[in-house]
C-alpha positions in Angstrom: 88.9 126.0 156.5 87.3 129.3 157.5 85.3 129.6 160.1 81.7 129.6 159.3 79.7 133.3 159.5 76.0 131.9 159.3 75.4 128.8 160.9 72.1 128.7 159.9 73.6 128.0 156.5 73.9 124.0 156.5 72.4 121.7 159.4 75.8 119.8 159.2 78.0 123.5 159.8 75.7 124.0 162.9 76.4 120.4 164.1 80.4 120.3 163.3 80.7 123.9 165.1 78.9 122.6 168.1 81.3 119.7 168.5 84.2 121.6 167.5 85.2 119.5 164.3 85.5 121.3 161.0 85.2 119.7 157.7 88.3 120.2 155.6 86.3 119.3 152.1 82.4 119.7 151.1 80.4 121.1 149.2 78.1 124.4 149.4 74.1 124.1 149.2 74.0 120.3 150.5 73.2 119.0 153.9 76.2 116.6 153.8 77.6 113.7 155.1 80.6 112.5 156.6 82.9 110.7 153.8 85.9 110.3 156.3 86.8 111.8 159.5 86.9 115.4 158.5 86.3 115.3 154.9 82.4 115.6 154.0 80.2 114.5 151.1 76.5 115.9 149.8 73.6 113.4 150.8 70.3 113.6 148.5 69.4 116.3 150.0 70.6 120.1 148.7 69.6 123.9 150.1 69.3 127.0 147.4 71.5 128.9 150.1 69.7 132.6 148.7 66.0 131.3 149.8 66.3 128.8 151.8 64.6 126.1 149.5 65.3 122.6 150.4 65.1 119.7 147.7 65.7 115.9 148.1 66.7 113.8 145.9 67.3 116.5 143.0 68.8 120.1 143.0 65.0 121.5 141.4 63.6 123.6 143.6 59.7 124.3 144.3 58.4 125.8 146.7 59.6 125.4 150.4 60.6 121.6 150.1 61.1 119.3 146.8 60.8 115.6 147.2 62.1 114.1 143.4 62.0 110.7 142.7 62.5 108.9 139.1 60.6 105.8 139.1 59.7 104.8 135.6 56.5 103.1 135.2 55.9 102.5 139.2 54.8 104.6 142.1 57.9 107.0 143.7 56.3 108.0 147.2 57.7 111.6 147.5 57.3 111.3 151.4 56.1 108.7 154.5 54.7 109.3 157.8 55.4 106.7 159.4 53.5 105.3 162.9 55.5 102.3 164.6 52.8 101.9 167.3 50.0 100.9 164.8 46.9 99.2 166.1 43.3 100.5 165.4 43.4 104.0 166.1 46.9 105.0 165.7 47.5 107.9 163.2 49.8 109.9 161.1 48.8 114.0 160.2 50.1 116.3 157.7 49.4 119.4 159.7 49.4 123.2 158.1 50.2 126.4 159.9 49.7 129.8 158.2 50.1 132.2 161.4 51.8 131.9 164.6 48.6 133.0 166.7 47.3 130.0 167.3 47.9 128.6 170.4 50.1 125.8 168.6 47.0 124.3 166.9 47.2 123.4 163.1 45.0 125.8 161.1 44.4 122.2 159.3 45.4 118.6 159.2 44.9 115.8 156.7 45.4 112.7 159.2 45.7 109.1 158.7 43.8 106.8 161.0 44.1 103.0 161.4 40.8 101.0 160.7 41.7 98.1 162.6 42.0 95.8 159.2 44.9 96.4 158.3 43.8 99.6 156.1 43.7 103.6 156.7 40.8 105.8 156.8 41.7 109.4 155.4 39.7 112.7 157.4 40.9 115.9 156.6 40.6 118.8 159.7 40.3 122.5 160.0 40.1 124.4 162.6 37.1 126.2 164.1 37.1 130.0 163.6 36.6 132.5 165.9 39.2 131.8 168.7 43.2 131.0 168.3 42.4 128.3 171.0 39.8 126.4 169.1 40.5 123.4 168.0 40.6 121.5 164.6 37.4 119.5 163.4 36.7 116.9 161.3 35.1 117.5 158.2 35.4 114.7 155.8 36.3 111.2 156.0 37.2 108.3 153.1 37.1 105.3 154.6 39.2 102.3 154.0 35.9 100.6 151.6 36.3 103.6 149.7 32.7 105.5 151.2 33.3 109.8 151.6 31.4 111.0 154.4 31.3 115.1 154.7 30.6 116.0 158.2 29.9 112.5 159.0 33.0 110.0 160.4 31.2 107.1 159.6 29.6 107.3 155.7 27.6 103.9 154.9 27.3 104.9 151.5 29.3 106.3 148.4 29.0 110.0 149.2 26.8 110.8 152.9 26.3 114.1 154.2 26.0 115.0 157.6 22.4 116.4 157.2 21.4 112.6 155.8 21.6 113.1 152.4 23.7 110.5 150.4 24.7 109.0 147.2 23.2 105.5 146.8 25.9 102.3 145.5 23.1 102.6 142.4 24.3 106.4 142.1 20.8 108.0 143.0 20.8 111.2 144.8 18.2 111.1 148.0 18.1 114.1 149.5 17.5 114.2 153.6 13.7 113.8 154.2 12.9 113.2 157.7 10.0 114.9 159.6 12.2 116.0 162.7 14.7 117.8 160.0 11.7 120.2 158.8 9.7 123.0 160.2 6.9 125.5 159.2 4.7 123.1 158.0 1.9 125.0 156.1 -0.6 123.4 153.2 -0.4 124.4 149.8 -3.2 125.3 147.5 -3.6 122.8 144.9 -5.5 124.6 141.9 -3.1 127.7 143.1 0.0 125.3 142.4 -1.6 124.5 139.1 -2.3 127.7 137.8 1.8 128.5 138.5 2.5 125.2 136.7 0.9 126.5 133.5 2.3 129.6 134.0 6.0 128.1 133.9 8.0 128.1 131.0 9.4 124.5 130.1 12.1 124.2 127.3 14.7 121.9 125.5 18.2 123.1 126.2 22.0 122.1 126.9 24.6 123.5 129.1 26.9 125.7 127.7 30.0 123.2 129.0 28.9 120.2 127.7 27.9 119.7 123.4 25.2 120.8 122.3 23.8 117.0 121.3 23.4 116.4 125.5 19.7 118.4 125.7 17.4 118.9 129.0 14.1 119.6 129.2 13.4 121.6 132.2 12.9 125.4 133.5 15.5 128.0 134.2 16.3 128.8 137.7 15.0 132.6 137.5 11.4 131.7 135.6 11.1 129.0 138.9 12.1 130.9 141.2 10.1 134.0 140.1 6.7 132.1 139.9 7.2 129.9 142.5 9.7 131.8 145.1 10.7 127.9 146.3 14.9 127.4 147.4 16.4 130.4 148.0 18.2 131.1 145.0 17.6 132.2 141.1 20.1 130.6 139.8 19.4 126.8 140.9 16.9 124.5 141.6 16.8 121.8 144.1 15.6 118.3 143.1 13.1 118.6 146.3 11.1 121.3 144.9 10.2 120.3 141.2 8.9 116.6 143.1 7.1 118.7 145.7 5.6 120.7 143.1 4.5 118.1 140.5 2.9 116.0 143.6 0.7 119.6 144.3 -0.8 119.5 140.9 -1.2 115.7 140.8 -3.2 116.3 144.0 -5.0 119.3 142.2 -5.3 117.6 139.3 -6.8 114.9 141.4 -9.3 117.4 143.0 -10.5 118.7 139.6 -11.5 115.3 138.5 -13.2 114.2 141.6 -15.0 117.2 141.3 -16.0 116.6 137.5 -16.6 113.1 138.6 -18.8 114.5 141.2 -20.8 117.2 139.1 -21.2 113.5 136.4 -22.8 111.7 138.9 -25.1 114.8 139.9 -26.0 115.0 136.5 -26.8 111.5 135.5 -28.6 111.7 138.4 -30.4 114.8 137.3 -30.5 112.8 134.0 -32.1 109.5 135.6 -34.5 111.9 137.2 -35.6 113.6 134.4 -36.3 109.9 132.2 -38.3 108.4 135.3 -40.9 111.8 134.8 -40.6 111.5 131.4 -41.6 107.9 131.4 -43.7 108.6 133.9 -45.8 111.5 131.4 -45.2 108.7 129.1 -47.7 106.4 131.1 -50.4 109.1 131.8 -50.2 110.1 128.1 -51.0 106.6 127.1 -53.6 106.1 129.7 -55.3 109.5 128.6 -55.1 107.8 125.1 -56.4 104.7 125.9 -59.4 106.8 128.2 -60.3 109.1 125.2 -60.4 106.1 122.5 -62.6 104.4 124.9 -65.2 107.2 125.3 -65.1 107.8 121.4 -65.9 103.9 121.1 -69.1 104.1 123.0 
């Protein structure tokens, strides 16, 4: 056999050259096996010698490493981390590297942690910018009951955000609300509000992605955020804003009929006014009446 001129080309050539056996039979592109005492054979798993792919359990190569299975009908897991320890706590990660400046920390890990009940939780990492020596964060979690929490580890419903808005199990959207989350507090002007309301286009449409026979009624983002300047942006609309604004010009609309209701009752009262003089002419006219007949009697 001749001597080997890479040994980076096989894992077993590096092994049988550091023990001083050489194979007499094998073949080339496969991590092999030992058949016999010198004579080797090619496990499942094969090497395209010109790039350096690896691929087990087929000769197809994609990308860096292929893992090929052929389970018909059934689930063919194309790779297992595998934590002996187990116990609540104890994990497995898939951790991803793109440069080497950085300190030996993952750029980003998808890890696997034991709930305790005999099921996994699944959080997925990245690291914090700014320094090769930060470390990696959580950012999302699934839990073992099926809940997705982003930048939360412990979601109590469906979807949960860190900021407090969640997904309801009815499938409701409730945005985060609380008073110690909000600043600037200013009041609004009602009739101002409803003014802007008038003043805002409202119109049946559909998305352009979904069929024409799905129709909204609703505002476009620019028209909103034009007359009312609420959100940030003029191409979307948050569900806060549309409530906030439609409970403004309830309140106006409130203020304008207590005001009505106000100026009624000053009338009628104007009204109730006006009867007791006129009944009260009324009574003097008929006494004058009576007076004069009296006098014309005598």
């Amino acid at each position: 056999m001749q001597p080997y001129n890479n040994c980076a080309k096989t894992l077993i050539a590096c092994l049988l050259l550091g023990v001083g056996i050489k194979a007499q039979t094998g073949s080339p592109g496969c991590i092999a096996m030992f058949t016999g005492t010198t004579s080797t054979g090619c496990s499942a798993i094969n090497q395209n010698l010109s790039t350096g792919q690896v691929s087990v359990g087929s000769t197809t190569y994609y990308g860096a490493m292929t893992m090929a299975g052929n389970v018909a009908n059934g689930d063919a897991p194309g790779m297992a981390l595998y934590n002996a320890g187990g116990g609540p706590g104890a994990s497995v990660s898939l951790d991803f590297y793109t440069t080497s400046f950085n300190n030996g920390i993952p750029q980003a890990k998808i890890k696997s942690i034991d709930d305790g009940n005999y099921s996994n939780n699944v959080t997925f990492w990245t690291k914090m910018p700014g320094s090769p020596a930060n470390g990696v964060a959580e950012m999302m979690r699934i839990t073992s009951s099926g809940n997705v929490g982003i930048g939360t580890t412990n979601p109590t419903q469906p979807l949960q955000m860190g900021s407090g808005a969640y997904v309801s199990g009815g499938g409701v959207w409730t945005n985060a609300s609380d008073r110690n989350l909000k600043e600037n507090f200013a009041p609004v002007e009602q009739a101002d509000i409803l003014r802007k309301i008038d003043a805002l286009p409202v119109m049946r449409w559909n998305y352009k992605n979904e069929d024409p026979s799905v129709a909204h009624i609703g505002p476009v983002a620019q028209d909103f955020y034009s007359i009312f300047g609420m959100g940030g942006s003029s191409t979307a609309i948050s569900t806060i804003d549309p409530a906030g604004i439609a409970l403004a010009g309830i309140q106006g609309l409130d203020q304008g009929i207590q005001k009505r209701v106000a100026k009624i009752l000053e009338l009628n009262q104007q009204i109730d006014l006006s009867n007791r003089e006129v009944r009260s002419l009324e009574e003097r006219l008929t006494q004058m009446e009576t007076r004069i007949e009296q006098l014309n009697n005598r």
